[in-house]
Legacy VTK file of the C-alpha trace (Angstrom):
# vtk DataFile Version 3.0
C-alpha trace
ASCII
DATASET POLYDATA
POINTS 107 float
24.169 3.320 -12.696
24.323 -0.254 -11.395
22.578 -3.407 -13.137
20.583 -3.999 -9.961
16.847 -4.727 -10.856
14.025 -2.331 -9.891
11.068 -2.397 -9.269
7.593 -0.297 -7.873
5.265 -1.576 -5.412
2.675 -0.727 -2.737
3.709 -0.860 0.749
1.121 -3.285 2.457
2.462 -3.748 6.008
4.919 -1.616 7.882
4.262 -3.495 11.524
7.872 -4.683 11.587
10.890 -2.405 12.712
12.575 -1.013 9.338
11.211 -3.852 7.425
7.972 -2.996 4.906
6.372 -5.207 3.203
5.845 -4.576 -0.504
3.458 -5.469 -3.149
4.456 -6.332 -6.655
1.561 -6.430 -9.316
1.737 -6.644 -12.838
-0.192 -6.958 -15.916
0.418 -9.590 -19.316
-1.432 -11.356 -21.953
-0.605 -15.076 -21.662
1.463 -16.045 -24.490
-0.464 -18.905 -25.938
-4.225 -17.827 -24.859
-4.264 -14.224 -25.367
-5.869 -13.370 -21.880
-5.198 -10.871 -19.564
-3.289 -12.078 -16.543
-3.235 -10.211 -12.640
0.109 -11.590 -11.249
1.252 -9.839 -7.549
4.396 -11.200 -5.657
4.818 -9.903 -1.933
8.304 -9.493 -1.019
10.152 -7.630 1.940
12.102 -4.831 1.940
14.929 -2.975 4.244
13.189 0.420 4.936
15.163 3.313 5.989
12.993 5.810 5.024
9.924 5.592 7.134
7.027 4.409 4.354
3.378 3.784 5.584
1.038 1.998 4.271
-0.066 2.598 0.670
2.744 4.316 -0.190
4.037 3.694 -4.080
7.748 3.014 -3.717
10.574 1.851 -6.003
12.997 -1.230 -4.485
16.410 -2.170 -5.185
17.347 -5.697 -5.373
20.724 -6.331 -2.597
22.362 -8.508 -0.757
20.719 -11.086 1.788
20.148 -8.887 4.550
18.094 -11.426 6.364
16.371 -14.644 5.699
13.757 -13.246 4.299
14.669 -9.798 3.008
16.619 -9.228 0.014
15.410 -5.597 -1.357
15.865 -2.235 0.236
13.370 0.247 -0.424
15.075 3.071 -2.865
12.445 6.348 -2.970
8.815 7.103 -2.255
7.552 7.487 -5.953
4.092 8.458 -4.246
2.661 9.307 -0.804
-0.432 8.180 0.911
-2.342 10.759 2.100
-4.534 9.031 4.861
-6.919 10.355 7.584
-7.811 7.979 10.807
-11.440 9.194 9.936
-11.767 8.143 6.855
-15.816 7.418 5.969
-16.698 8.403 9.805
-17.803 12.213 9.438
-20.054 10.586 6.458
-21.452 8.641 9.596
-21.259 10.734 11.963
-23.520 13.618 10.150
-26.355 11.000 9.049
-26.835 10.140 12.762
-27.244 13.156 14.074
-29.622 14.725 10.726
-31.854 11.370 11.244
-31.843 12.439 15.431
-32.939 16.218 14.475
-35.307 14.818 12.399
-37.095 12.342 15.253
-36.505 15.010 17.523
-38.724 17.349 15.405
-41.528 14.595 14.522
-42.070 13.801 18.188
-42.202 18.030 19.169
LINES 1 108
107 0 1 2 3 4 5 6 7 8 9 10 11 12 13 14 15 16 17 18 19 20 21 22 23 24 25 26 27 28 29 30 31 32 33 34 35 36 37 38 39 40 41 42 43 44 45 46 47 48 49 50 51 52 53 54 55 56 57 58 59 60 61 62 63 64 65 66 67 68 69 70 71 72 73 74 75 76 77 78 79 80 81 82 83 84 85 86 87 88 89 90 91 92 93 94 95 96 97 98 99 100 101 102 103 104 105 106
């Protein structure tokens, strides 16, 4: 194994052509006040793979591949399962139960 750092993120944006961009959050208690701290760093990565968005995926520090882009994305640690109608069938059946429901007050 190589002394490359690694680390997991979220895939956030995956519009560019085998470039992803990755989220980096972590969690700490500051060292001289004791609270919790939210920290995220968004860097790019070199995406062979394929990811989509919200996809958990471990990165691989490398080589400047680009100006910008100095990880390439190692393994999917998690897939997102996502539907285009996500919340709409909700919708869509509340419309048409409150349309039933006129149709029968005004028969």
């Amino acid at each position: 194994m190589n002394n490359r750092r690694r680390m997991t993120g979220v895939v956030t944006s995956n519009k560019m052509t085998k470039t992803v961009v990755v989220e980096i959050t972590r969690v700490f208690r500051h060292p001289l006040y004791r609270k919790v701290v939210h920290s995220s760093k968004r860097v790019k990565a070199h995406d062979e793979i394929g990811c989509q968005i919200g996809d958990q995926v471990q990165i691989v520090e490398s080589r400047p591949l680009s100006r910008d882009k100095r990880w390439v994305v190692e393994s999917v640690v998690k897939r997102e399962i996502r539907t285009a109608d996500t919340g709409v069938a909700d919708l869509k059946v509340e419309i048409v139960s409150e349309e039933t429901e006129a149709n029968d007050d005004s028969a």
